[in-house]
N, C-alpha and C positions, 0 to 999 in steps of 0.2 A: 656644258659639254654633252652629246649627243653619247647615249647609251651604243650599244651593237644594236639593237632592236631599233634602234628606234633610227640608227642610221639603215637599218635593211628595210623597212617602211619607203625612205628614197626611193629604192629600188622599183614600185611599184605603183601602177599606174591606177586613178580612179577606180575604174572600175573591178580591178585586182584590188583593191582594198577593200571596195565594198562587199566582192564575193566571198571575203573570209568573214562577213557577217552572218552567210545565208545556211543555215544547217539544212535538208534536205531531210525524209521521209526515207526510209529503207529498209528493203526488208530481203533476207534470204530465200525466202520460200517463192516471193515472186520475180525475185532479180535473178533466178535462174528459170523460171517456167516462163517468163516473159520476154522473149528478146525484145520489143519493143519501149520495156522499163527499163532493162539494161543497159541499152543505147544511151535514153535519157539518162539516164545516174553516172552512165558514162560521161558521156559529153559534161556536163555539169564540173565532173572533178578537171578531164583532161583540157577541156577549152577555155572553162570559167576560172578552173582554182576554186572551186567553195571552200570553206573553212573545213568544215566536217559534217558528218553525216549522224541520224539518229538511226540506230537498228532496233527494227520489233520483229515482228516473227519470223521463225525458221528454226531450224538444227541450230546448236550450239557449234557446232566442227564446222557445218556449211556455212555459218553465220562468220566464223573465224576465217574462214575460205577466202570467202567476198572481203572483208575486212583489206586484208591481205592484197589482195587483186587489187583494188581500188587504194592502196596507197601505194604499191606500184605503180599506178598511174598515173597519183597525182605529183610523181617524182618525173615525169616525164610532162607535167603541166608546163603552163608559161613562167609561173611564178615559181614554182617547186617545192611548193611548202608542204607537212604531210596533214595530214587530215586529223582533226582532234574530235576524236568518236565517242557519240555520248549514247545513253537509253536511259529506258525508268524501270531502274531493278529494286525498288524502294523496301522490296522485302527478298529478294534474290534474285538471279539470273532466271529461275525458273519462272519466274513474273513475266518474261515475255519470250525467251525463248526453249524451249525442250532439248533440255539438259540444265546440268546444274545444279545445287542446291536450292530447294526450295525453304525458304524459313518462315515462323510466323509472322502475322500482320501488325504494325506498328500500336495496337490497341492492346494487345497480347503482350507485347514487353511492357508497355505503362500501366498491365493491371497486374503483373507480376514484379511489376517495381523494382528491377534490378538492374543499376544501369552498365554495369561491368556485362553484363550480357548484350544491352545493347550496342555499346561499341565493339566486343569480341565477334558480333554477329554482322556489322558494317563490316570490320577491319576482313573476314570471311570474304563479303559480297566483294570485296574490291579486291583480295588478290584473284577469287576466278572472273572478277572483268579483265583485270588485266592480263591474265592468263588468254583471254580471245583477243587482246588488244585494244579493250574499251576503256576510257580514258577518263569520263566524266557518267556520275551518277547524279541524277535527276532525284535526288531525296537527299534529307529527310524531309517528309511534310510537317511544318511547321506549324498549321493549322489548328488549332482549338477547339476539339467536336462539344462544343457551348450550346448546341443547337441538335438537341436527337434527331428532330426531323431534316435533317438535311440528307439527302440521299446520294451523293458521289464523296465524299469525307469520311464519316464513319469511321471504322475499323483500320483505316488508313493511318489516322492519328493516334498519335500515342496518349491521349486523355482527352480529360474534362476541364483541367485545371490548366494555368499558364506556367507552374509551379511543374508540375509530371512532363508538360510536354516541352519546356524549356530544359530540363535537364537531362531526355532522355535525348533532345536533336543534339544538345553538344556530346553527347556521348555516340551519339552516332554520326557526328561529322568528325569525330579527333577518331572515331576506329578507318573512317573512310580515307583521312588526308596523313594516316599515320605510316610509317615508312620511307624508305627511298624510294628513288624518281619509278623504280620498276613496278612498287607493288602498291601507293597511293593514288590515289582520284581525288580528282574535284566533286566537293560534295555541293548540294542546292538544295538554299535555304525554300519551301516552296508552301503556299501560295501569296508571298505578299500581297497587301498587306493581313490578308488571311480570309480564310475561305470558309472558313468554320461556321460559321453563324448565318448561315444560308438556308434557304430549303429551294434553291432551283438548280440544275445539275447544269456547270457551263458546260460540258460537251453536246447541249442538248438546247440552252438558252443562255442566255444574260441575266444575273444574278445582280442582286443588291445588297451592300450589305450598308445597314442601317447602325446607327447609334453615334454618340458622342462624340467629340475627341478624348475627352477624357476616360471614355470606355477603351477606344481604340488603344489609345497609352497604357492603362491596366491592364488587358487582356488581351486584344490580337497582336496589339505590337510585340508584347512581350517575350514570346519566343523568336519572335527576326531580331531583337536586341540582343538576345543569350544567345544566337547564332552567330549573330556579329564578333562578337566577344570572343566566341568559338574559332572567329577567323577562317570563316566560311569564304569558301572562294569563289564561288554565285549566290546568285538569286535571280530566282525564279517567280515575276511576277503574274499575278492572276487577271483572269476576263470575268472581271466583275465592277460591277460601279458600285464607288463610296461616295454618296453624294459631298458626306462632310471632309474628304479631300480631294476633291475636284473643285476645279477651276470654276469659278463662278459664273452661272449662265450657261453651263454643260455637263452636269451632275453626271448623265446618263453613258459619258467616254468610259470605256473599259478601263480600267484599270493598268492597263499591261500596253494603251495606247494614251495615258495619260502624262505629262508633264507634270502638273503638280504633282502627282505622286510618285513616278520615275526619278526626276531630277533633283523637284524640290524635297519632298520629304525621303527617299530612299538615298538619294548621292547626297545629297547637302546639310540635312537636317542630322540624318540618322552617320553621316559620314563613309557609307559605304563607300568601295573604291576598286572593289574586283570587279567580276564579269556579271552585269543584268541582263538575264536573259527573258524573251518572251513566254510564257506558255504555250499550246500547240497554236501554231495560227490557221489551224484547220478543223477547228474546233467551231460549234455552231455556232455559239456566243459572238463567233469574229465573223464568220462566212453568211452569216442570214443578216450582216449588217453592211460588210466592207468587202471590197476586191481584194486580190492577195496583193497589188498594186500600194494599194488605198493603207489596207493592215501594214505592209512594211513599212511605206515611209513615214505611217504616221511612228511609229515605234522607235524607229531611230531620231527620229526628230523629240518624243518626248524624252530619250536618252536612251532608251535599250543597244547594248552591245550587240545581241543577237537575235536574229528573226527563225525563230523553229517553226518548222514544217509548213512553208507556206505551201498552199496547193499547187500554188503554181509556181514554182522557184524562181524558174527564167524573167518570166513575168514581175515579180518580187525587186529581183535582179537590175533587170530596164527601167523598173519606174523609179529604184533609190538613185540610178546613175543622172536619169532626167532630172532628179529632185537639185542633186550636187550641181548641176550644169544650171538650173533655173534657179541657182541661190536658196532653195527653200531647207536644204541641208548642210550645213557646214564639214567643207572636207576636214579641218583640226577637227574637228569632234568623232569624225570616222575614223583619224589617224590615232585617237585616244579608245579606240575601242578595240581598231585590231592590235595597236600594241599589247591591251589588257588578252587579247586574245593570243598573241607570239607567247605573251610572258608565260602566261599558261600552258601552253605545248612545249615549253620552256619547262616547266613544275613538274610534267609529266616525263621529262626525257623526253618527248621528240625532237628538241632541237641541241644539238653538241655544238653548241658556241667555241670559236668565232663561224658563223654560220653564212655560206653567202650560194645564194641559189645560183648565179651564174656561173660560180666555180662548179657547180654541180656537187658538192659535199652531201653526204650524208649522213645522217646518224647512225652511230653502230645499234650491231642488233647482236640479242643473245637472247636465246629460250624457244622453248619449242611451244609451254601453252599446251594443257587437255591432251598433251601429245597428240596433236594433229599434224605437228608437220609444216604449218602455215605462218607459226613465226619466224619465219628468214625473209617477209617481205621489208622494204621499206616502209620504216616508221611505224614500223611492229615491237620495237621494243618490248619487250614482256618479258614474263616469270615462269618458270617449270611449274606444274600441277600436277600431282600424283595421283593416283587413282588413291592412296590411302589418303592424302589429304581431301578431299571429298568424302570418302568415307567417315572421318573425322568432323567434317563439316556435318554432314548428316547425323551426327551422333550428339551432336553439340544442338544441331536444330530441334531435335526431340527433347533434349534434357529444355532448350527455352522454352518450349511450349507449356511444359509442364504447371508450373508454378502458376499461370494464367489461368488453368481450369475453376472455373467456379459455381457452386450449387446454389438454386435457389428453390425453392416450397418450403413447406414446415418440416423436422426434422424429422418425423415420422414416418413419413413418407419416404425421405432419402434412405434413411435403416432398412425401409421397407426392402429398396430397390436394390441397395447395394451389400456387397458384391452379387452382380447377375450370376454367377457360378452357384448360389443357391438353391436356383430352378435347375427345373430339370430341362425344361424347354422353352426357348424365347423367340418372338419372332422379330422381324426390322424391318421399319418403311422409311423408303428415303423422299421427300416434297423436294420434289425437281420440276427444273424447266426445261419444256423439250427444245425451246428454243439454245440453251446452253447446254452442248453436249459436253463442258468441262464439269457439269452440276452433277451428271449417270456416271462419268470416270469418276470421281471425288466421292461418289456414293457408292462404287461397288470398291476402292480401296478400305473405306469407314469399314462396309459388312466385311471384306477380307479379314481386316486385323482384329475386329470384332470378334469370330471365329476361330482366330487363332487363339482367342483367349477367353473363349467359351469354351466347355469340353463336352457340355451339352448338346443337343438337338437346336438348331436354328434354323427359321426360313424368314426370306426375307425377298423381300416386294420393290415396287418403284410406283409413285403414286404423281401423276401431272395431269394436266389439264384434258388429256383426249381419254382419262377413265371412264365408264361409265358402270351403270348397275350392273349390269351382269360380270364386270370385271370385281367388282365390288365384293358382290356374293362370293366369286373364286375364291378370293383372297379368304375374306370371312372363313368359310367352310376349311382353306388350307391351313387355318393358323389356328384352330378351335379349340384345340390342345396347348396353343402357346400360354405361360404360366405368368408372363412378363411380356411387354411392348417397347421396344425401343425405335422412336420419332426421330430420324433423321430430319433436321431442316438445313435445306439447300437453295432453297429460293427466296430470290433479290427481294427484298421489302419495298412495299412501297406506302407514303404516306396520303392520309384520309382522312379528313376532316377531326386535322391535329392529330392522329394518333397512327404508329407504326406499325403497321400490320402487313401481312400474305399480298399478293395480288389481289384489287379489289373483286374483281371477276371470279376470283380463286376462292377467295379466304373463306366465305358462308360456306360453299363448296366441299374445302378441306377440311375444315372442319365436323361439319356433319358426316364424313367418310371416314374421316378418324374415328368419331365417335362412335361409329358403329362399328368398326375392325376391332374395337380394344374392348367394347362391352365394359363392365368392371373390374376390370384387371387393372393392375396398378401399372404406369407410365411415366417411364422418362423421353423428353425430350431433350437433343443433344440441339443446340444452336450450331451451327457452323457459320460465323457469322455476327450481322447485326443481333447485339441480344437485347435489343428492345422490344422483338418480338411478342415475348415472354408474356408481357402486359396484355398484348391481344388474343393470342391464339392460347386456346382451351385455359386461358388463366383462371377461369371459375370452375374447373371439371377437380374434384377430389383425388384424393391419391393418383396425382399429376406433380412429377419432379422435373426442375428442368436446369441442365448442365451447359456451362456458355462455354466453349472457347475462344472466342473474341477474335477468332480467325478460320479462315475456310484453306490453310495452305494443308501441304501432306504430315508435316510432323501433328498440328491438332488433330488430326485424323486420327494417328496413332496412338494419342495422348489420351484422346479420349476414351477410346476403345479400351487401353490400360486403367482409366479410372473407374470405371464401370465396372470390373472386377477388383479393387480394392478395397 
C-alpha cells in the first residue's frame, strides 16, 4: 500500500521530480544587489520547483528575508512544494552569515573533551537555524585530522583519533536532530568516506586518499559508522578518490560521483538509507574535471539523492531529464530519492500531511524568528529567538572555548609570562593576511579584550606581507619599553616540504621581523588556529610560550585574552 508521500510523488512529472534534487547556490548579499541572480533563483524555485536552496553570505534578518520570499514562491510553483533550506553552519550561523552566535571550531570541543558541550552547542546552532528558517546543517565533519598536513580539515575536525571524533559527531548530531519538528535539523554526516588523511584542498584540486581497506574500516570509516548509529539523517559525500573503493579500471572517479562507493559501500554495505547528498559541485575538484551537466548525472546515477551547488543548475537540471529519457537514469531510483527528500521536509514540519499541492494546502506557520518579522512566509515554520537567548548562547560559547586552551614551552617560561598583569607594559602583533580582511577584524577584537584585561600600558601593531623596514624600525622604536610581547597568529598555514609552517613567501620573512620587534624579551604566541604551527615558527627562540586555541572563532578570542591574565 502506497504511503501519502509516496502517493503525492504521482502527482508529479519527470522533470518536477528531478528538480527536487537540485539545491542551488544563494546568497542574501547578492540576491538583492543583483537583479540579474534574483531572476535566476527566481525562476529556478517558481518555474522549476527546485528542492531547496544553500544560503551563504549576507545579513542574518536579510538572509531570513529572502528565505521567506522564496518559499512564497515556491507555493505558487507547479508543483507547490516548500523548499528544504540547508548551509554549512558547522560551528554557528556566524560561519557564514553576520549575525548569530559564533562558536568554537570542532578541534576546540575534541580537545576540551566534553561531549555534553558538544551537543548543547549543536542543539544552540539549530534552534537560531530555525529561527531564519534553515532546515538542514551541513555538519558535523566526520573526518579524522590523521594527516597534520592536510590543509582544508584541520581545525574543522574534532580529533586525531576515530575514538574523540566519533563521539563528539554523535553528540552533535543528537544536539542537531533533538527536539520537535520546529527546533531540529537534519544533521550531515560529512566527508565520506573521509577527508582527513589528505594534504590536497578539494576546493582547489582532487585529492587522493590512499591506504587499505582494512585502514579505511579502522579509521575513516569509523566515525560515518558511529554517525550512522547516530541516525544521522544525511551524508555528505567527498570529491576525493579512494582508489581502494573504486571501481576497477577508474581509481581516479571522485568519490562523490562514484558507484561503488555511493551505492555499494555507503547504501548497501554500510546500510545507509536517509538522504546522500553531494559535496559542493562547484568546487575545483568537480569543475577543472566535469560540466555541471556531466557532475549531475553522474551523481545521481552513482546514487546521490542530491546535487548541491551545481554552477550551473538549469543546466544540471536538462542533462539529468535527458539522462531519464535516454535510459541512462532510472526514474524508480529518482522516485526513491525525492521521497527520501518529501520525508524529510516531512521531519522538519514543512509538510502537514494529508498534504496535496493541487488542493493548494499549506502548512501552518507560527514564530516570528530573530524577531524579524519574516516568519509568516510559507514553509517558514519556525521558532521565537530572543535577544536573551543569544545572549545565553553567547555566554555558553565562551564557557566552551575555555577548557580547549592549551600551553606549550617549558614551564618556566609560561610562569614567566603569565599573568601579563605583572608588567607594566606589553605590546601585540597580530600575522595577518591582507588578503583576509576577516584575519585584521579577528585581530583587532583579540587586542580589544586583551585590554580590557590588561590595566597596563599596551600597544599593539598588524604585521603582513606589504611591511617593510622602515615600518619595522616604527614599530621597534614604539614598543621599546614594551616589558612582554604578545604574537597574534592569524594566518592560514601552509605546508612545505612535510612540515606546517607560515606562508612560504612569509615565514623567513616573519620571522626575522619578529625577532627583531621582541629583542630578548620573553613571548607568547597565541595560535588562533592550526597549532602545528608551533613546530615551525620561532620553535627554537628561548623564553618563547605558545598558547593554542584550536580555533580562530570570537569566543577563543575572548578566551584567550582571559588566560593570559590568569
Amino acid at each position: 500500500m502506497q504511503s501519502v508521500l509516496e502517493t503525492l510523488l504521482e502527482k508529479y512529472t519527470t522533470r518536477q521530480l528531478l528538480a527536487q534534487c537540485i539545491v542551488p547556490r544563494v546568497s542574501a548579499e547578492t540576491y538583492y544587489a543583483d537583479e540579474r541572480i534574483r531572476f535566476q533563483i527566481q525562476t529556478l524555485v517558481r518555474h522549476e520547483g527546485i528542492g531547496g536552496i544553500c544560503v551563504f553570505q549576507g545579513e542574518a534578518v536579510e538572509t531570513a528575508r529572502m528565505i521567506a520570499e522564496l518559499q512564497n514562491i515556491s507555493a505558487q510553483s507547479a508543483g507547490g512544494m516548500p523548499l528544504l533550506v540547508s548551509a554549512d553552519f558547522e560551528h554557528g550561523v556566524a560561519m557564514r552569515l553576520d549575525g548569530g552566535t559564533p562558536f568554537p571550531h570542532a578541534m576546540a570541543l575534541g580537545v576540551g573533551d566534553n561531549v555534553d558541550t558538544t551537543h548543547r552547542m549543536a542543539a544552540a546552532i539549530a534552534r537560531e537555524s530555525r529561527a531564519l528558517g534553515i532546515h538542514w546543517n551541513f555538519a558535523p565533519v566526520c573526518d579524522i585530522n590523521s594527516n597534520r598536513l592536510n590543509p582544508v580539515i584541520g581545525i574543522r575536525s574534532f580529533g586525531e583519533t576515530p575514538d574523540v571524533v566519533s563521539r563528539h559527531a554523535q553528540a552533535y548530531i543528537a544536539g542537531t536532530q533533538q527536539g520537535g519538528v520546529l527546533e531540529r535539523m537534519l544533521a550531515t554526516a560529512k566527508h565520506f568516506p573521509g577527508h582527513g588523511n589528505t594534504t590536497v584542498d578539494s576546493h582547489e584540486a582532487l585529492p587522493t586518499l590512499d591506504g587499505s581497506r582494512e585502514r579505511f574500516d579502522a579509521v575513516e570509516l569509523a566515525p560515518f559508522r558511529a554517525a550512522l548509529a547516530a541516525d544521522v539523517q544525511s551524508v555528505m559525500v567527498g570529491h576525493l578518490a579512494v582508489p581502494t573503493l573504486a571501481q576497477a579500471g577508474v581509481p581516479n572517479v571522485p568519490a562523490s560521483l562514484s558507484k561503488p562507493i555511493i551505492t555499494g559501500l555507503l547504501r548497501q554495505e554500510l546500510g545507509f538509507d536517509g538522504i546522500i547528498v553531494t559535496d559542493a559541485l562547484d568546487m575545483k575538484a568537480i569543475t577543472s574535471r566535469y560540466s555541471s551537466a556531466e557532475s549531475a548525472v553522474m551523481a545521481l546515477t552513482a546514487g546521490a539523492d542530491v546535487v548541491l551547488l551545481p554552477p550551473e543548475p538549469l543546466e544540471a537540471l536538462n542533462a539529468l531529464e535527458q539522462a531519464v529519457n535516454d535510459g541512462l537514469l532510472s526514474l524508480e531510483q529518482i522516485k526513491r530519492s525525492v521521497l527520501r527528500i518529501l520525508e524529510a521536509k516531512q521531519w522538519c514540519g514543512l509538510l502537514t500531511l494529508p498534504y496535496s499541492a493541487d488542493q493548494g494546502q499549506r502548512p501552518a506557520v507560527s514564530g516570528t524568528g530573530y524577531g524579524t518579522g519574516y516568519g509568516t512566509g510559507y514553509g517558514s515554520r519556525q521558532i521565537d529567538l530572543k535577544p536573551d537567548d543569544i545572549k545565553q548562547h553567547q555566554l555558553f560559547a565562551l564557557d566552551a572555548a575555555k577548557p580547549a586552551l592549551r600551553w606549550f614551552g617549558d614551564n618556566e617560561t609560561v610562569k614567566m609570562i603569565k599573568p601579563i598583569e605583572q608588567f607594566r607594559q606589553i605590546a601585540g602583533f597580530a600575522l595577518v593576511s591582507e588578503r583576509y580582511e576577516q584575519d585584521v577584524t579577528a585581530a583587532t577584537s583579540f587586542f580589544r579584550y586583551l585590554a580590557q584585561n590588561f590595566k597596563g600600558d599596551c600597544d599593539f601593531g598588524f604585521l603582513d606581507a606589504t611591511i617593510d623596514d622602515a615600518d619595522v624600525q616604527i614599530l621597534t622604536e614604539g614598543t621599546r619599553e614594551a616589558e612582554a610581547i604578545v604574537i597574534a597568529v592569524f594566518v592560514r598555514p601552509q605546508i612545505v616540504e612535510g612540515m606546517v609552517t607560515l606562508v612560504p613567501t612569509l615565514a623567513p620573512r616573519f620571522e626575522q621581523i619578529v625577532r627583531t620587534l621582541v629583542g630578548e624579551k620573553p613571548v607568547v604566541v597565541v595560535l588562533f588556529g592550526n597549532p602545528y604551527i608551533r613546530e615551525t615558527f620561532l620553535a627554537t627562540r628561548p623564553k618563547t610560550a605558545w598558547l593554542c586555541t584550536f580555533s580562530s572563532s570570537e569566543p577563543s578570542l575572548g578566551a584567550a585574552a582571559y588566560e593570559l591574565n590568569q
